[in-house]
LOBA-739268 format. One record per residue (C-alpha): residue number from 1; residue in three letters; x, y, z. Coordinates in Angstrom, 1 decimal, m for minus. Layout:
BEGIN
PT   num   residuo       c1       c2       c3
PT   NUM       Ala        X        Y        Z
...
***
This chain:
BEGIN
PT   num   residuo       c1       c2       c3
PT     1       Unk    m52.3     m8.6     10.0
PT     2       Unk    m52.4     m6.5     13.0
PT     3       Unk    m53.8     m8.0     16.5
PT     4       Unk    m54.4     m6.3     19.3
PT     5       Unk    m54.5     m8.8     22.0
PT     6       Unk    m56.4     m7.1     25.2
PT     7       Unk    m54.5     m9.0     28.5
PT     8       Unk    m51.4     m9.7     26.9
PT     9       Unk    m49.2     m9.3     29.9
PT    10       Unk    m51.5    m12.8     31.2
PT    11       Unk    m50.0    m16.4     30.8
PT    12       Unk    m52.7    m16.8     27.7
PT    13       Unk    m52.2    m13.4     26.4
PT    14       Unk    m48.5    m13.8     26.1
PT    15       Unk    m48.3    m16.9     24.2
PT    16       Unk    m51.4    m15.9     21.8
PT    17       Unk    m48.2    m12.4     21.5
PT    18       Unk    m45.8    m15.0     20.9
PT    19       Unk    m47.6    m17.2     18.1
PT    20       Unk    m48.6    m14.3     16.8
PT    21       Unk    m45.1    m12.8     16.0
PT    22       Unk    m44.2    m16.2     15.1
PT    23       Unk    m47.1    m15.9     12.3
PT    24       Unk    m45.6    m12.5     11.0
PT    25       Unk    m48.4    m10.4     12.1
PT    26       Unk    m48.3     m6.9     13.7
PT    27       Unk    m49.0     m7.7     17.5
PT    28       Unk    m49.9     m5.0     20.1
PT    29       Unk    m50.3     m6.0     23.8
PT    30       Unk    m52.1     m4.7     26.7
PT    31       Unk    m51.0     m5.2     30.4
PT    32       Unk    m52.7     m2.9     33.7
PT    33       Unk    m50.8     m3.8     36.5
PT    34       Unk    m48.2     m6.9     35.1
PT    35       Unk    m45.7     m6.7     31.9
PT    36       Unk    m45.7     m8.6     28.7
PT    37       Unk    m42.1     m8.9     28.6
PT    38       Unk    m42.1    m10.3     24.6
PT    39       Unk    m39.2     m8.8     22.3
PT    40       Unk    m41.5     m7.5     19.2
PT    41       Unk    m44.7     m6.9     21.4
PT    42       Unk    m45.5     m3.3     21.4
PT    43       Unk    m46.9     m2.9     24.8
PT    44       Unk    m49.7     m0.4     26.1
PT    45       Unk    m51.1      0.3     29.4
PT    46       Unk    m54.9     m0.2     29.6
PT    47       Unk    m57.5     m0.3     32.4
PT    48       Unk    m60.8     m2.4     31.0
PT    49       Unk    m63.0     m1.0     33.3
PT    50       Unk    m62.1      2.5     31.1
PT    51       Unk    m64.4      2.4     28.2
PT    52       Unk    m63.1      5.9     26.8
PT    53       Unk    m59.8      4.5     27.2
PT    54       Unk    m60.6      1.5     25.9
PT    55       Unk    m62.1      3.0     22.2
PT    56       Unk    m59.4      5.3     22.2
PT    57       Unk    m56.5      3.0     22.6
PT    58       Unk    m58.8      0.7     20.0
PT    59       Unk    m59.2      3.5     17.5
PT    60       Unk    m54.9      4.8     17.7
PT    61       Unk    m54.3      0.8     17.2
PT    62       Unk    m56.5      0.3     14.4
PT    63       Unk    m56.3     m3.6     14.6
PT    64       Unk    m57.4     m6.1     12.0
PT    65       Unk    m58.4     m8.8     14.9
PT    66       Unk    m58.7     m8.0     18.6
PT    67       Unk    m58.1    m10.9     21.4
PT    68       Unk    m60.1    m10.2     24.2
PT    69       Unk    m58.5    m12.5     27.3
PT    70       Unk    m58.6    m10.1     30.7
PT    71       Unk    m60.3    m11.0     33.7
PT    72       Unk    m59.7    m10.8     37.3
PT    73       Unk    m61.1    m13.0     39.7
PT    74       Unk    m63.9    m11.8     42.0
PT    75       Unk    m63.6     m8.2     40.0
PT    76       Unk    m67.0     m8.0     37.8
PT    77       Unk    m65.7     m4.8     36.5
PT    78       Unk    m62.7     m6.2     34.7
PT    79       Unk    m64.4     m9.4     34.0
PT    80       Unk    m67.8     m8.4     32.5
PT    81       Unk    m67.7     m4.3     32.3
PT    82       Unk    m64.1     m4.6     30.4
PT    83       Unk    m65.2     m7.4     28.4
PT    84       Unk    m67.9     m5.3     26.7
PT    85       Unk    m65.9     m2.2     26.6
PT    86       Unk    m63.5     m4.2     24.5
PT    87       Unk    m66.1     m5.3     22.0
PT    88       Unk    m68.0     m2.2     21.8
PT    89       Unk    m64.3     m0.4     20.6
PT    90       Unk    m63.2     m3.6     18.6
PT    91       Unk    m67.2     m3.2     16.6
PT    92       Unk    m66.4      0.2     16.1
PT    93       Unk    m63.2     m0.1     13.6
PT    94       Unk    m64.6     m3.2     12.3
PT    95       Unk    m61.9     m5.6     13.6
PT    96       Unk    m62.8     m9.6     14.3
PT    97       Unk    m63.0    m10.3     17.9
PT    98       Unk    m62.2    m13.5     19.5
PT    99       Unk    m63.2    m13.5     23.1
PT   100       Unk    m62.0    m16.0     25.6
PT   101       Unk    m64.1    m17.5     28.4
PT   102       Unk    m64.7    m20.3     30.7
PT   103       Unk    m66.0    m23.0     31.8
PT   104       Unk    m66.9    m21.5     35.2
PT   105       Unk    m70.3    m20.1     33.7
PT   106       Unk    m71.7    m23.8     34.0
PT   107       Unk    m73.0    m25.7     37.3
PT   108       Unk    m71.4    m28.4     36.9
PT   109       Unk    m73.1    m32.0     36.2
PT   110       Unk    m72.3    m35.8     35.0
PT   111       Unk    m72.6    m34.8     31.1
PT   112       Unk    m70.4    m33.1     29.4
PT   113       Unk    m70.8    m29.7     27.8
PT   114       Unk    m71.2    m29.0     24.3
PT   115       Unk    m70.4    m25.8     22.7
PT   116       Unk    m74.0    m24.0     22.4
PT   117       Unk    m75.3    m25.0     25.9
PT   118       Unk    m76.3    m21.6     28.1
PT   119       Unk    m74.4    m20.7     31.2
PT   120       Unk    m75.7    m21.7     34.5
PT   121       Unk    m73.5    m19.9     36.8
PT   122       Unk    m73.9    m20.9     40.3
PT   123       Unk    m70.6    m18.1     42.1
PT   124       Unk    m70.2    m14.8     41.0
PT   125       Unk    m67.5    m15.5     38.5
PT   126       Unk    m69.3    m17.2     36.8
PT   127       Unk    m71.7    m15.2     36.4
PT   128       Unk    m69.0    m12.6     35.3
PT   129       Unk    m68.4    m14.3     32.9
PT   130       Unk    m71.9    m15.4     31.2
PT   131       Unk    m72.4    m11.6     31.4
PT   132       Unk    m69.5    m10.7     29.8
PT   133       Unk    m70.7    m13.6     27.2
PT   134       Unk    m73.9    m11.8     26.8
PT   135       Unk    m72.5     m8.2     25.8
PT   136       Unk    m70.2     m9.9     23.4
PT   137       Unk    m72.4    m11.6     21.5
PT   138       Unk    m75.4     m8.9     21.7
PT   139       Unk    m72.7     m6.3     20.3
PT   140       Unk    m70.7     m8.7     17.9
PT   141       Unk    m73.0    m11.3     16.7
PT   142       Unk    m69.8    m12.4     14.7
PT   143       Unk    m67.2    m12.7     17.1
PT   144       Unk    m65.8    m16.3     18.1
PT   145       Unk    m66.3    m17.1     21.7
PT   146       Unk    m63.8    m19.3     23.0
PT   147       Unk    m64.7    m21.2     26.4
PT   148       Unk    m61.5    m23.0     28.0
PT   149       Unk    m60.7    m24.8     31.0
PT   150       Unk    m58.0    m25.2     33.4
PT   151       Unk    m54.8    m23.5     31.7
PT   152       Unk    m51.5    m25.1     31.9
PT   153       Unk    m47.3    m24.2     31.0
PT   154       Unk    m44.7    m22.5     32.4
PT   155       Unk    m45.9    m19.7     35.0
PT   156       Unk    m49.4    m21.5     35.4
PT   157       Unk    m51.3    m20.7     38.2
PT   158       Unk    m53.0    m24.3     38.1
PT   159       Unk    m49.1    m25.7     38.6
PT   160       Unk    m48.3    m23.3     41.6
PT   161       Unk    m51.2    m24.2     42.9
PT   162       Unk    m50.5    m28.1     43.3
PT   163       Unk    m46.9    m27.4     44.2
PT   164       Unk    m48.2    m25.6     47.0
PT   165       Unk    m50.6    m28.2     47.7
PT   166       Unk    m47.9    m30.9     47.6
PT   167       Unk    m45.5    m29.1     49.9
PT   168       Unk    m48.7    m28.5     52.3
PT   169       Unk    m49.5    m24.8     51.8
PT   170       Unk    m52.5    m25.1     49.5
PT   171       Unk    m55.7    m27.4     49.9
PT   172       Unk    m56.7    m29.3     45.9
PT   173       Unk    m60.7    m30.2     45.7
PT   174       Unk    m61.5    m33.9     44.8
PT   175       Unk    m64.6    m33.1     43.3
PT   176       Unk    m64.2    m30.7     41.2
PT   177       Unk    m63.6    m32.2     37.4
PT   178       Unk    m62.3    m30.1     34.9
PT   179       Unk    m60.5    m30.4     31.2
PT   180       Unk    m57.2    m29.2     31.3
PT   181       Unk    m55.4    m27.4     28.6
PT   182       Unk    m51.8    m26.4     27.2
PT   183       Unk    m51.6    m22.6     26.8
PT   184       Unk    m50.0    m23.1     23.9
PT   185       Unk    m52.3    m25.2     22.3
PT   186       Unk    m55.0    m22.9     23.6
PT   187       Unk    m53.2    m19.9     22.1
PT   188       Unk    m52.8    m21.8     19.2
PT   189       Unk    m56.4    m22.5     18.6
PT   190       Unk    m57.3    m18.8     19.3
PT   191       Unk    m55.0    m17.8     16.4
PT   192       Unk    m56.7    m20.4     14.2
PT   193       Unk    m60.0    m18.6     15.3
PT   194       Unk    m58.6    m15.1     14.1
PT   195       Unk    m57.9    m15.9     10.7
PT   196       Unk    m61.3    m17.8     10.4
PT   197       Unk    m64.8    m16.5     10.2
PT   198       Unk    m66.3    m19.0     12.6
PT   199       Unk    m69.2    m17.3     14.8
PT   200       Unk    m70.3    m18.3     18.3
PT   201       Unk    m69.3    m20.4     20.6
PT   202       Unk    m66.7    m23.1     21.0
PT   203       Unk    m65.5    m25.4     23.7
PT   204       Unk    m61.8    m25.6     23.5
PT   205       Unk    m60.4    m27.9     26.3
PT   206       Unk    m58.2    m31.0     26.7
PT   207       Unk    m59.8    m34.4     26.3
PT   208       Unk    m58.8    m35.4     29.8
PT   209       Unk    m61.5    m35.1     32.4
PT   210       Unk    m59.5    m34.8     36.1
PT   211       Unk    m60.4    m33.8     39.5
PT   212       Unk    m57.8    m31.1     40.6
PT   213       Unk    m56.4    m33.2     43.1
PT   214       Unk    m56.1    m35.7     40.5
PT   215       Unk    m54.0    m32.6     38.8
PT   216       Unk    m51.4    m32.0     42.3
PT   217       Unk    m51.0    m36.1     41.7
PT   218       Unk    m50.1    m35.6     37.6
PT   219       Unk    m47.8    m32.6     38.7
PT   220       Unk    m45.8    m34.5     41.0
PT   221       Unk    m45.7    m37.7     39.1
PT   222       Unk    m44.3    m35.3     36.5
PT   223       Unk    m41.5    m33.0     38.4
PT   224       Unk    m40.7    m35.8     41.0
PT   225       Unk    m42.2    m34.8     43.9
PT   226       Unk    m43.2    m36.6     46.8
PT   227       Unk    m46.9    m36.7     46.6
PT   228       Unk    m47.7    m38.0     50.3
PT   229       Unk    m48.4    m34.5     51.8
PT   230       Unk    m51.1    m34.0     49.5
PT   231       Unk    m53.4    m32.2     51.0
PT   232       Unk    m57.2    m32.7     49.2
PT   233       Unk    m60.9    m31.6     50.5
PT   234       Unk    m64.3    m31.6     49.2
PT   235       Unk    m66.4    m28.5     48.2
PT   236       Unk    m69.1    m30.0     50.7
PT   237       Unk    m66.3    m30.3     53.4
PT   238       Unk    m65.7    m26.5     52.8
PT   239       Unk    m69.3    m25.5     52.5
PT   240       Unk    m68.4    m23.4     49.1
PT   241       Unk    m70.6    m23.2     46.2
PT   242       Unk    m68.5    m24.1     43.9
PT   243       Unk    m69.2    m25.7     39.8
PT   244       Unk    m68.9    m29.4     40.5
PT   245       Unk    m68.1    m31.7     37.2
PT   246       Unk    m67.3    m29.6     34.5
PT   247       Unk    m66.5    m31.2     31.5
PT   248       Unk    m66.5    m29.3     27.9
PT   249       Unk    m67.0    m31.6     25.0
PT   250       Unk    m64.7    m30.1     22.4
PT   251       Unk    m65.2    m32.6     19.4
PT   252       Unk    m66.4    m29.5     17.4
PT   253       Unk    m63.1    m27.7     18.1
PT   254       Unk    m61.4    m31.1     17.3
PT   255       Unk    m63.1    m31.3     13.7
PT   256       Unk    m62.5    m27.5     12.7
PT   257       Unk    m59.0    m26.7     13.8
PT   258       Unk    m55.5    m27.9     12.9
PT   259       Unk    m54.1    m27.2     16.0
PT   260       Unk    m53.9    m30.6     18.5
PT   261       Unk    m55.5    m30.1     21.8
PT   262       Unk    m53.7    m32.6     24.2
PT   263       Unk    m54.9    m33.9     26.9
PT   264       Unk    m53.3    m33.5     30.8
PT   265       Unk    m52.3    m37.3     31.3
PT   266       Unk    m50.0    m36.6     28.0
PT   267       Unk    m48.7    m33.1     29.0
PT   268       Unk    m47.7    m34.2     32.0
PT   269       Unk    m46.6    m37.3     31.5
PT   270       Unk    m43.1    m38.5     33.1
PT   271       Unk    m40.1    m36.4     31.9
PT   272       Unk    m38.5    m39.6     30.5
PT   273       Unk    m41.7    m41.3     29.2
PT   274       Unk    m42.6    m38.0     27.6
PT   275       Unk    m39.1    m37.9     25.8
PT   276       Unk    m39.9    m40.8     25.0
PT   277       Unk    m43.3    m40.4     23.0
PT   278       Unk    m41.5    m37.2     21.6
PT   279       Unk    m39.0    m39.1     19.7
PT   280       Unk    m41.1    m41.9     18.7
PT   281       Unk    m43.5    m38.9     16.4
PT   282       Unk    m40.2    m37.4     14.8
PT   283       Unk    m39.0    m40.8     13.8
PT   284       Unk    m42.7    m41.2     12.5
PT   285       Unk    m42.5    m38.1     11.2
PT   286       Unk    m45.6    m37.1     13.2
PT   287       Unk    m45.9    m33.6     14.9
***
């Protein structure tokens, strides 16, 4: 299989690279301003916001499956515009399209999410991305949609951002609940998603519900740091419209895919009691 996987020099895009090596398939990458740096990747500069470039690079590539995961924060173009470019170009060589999302499109509330529920986007975005939602699914009513939370691993920006917190530099919102998930669980799942023919949309998130400042508190628990200079605020303290409680209710995802989402409290669990559970599954013979 060839895959063309559209933001493959991001922290998602480079794992979904890496799995998809790993699986034996053909794997081109995009990148615009970063690298993909992944032996095997054949990389290509592309600007979303570009549609002729877009359907050209598309049509060279000639891709079984494209992975649609740019965006840029605050940049409607990239985010909306580029997401619609790429499924215009993936429609027109016939190649599956899994599109990745997020949970920012919703407003927040004290019930969870499930997978069908339309976006209420209360910033701009979010309401990037229920656009970019829209064009996807008006131009490819067959392409998976994939809406995700908080991403975690190595080179996250969720981590920085509660080191930085911790040390003082960065302010973490205590009212502001989201699921947290590995990337690699994430990319994972997205591979699972390109081999299928599931259609529409699907939560996949962790099954832990935290606050972010809940997360600067897991993240020092788990490297060692001293958690005391914490610094925490509210969204009402800051006078930001901001989505509140988000949680996603990914039982669907649970039920259809192989691939184990974890949840934050086990991901970043103490070094030694993580170690710990890690040995206990291979002498169970558990993965």
């Amino acid at each position: 299989m060839r895959v063309l996987v559209v933001g493959g020099s991001g922290l998602l895009g480079r794992s979904v690279c890496r799995r998809g090596l790993g699986a034996g398939w053909s794997v081109v990458g995009t990148f615009h301003s970063g690298e993909i740096a992944v032996p095997g990747v054949a990389a290509r500069r592309l600007d979303v916001t570009d549609r002729s470039a877009v359907r050209a690079l598309v049509a060279e590539v000639r891709p079984d499956a494209v992975v649609g995961t740019p965006y840029r924060y605050g940049d409607w173009a990239v985010t909306a515009d580029g997401a619609a470019h790429v499924a215009l170009a993936a429609a027109e060589v016939g190649a599956r399209l899994v599109h990745v999302s997020s949970d920012a499109l919703h407003a927040g509330r004290p019930v969870p999410y499930t997978d069908d529920e339309p976006p209420t986007p209360v910033h701009a975005y979010g309401a990037a991305k229920a656009a970019a939602e829209t064009a996807v699914r008006a131009i490819d009513p067959g392409a998976a949609l994939v809406r995700t939370s908080l991403i975690l691993g190595e080179g996250s920006k969720q981590i920085q951002l509660c080191r930085d917190a911790l040390a003082g530099r960065a302010t973490l919102f205590s009212d502001e609940l989201r699921c947290p998930i590995d990337v690699t669980d994430l990319a994972g799942a997205v591979l699972e998603l390109v081999a299928s023919t599931y259609a529409g949309l699907l939560n996949v998130a962790g099954p832990d519900a935290v606050s972010r400042a809940e997360l600067g508190l897991l993240v020092a628990e788990r490297y060692g740091l001293d958690a005391t200079g914490l610094k925490t605020t509210t969204s009402a303290a800051t006078g930001l419209v901001r989505p509140l409680d988000v949680r996603l209710d990914s039982a669907r995802a649970t039920a259809l895919l192989r691939t184990r989402l974890r949840g934050v409290r086990e991901l970043l669990a103490p070094r030694d009691l993580a170690l710990s559970v890690g040995t206990d599954r291979a002498e169970n013979g558990k993965s």
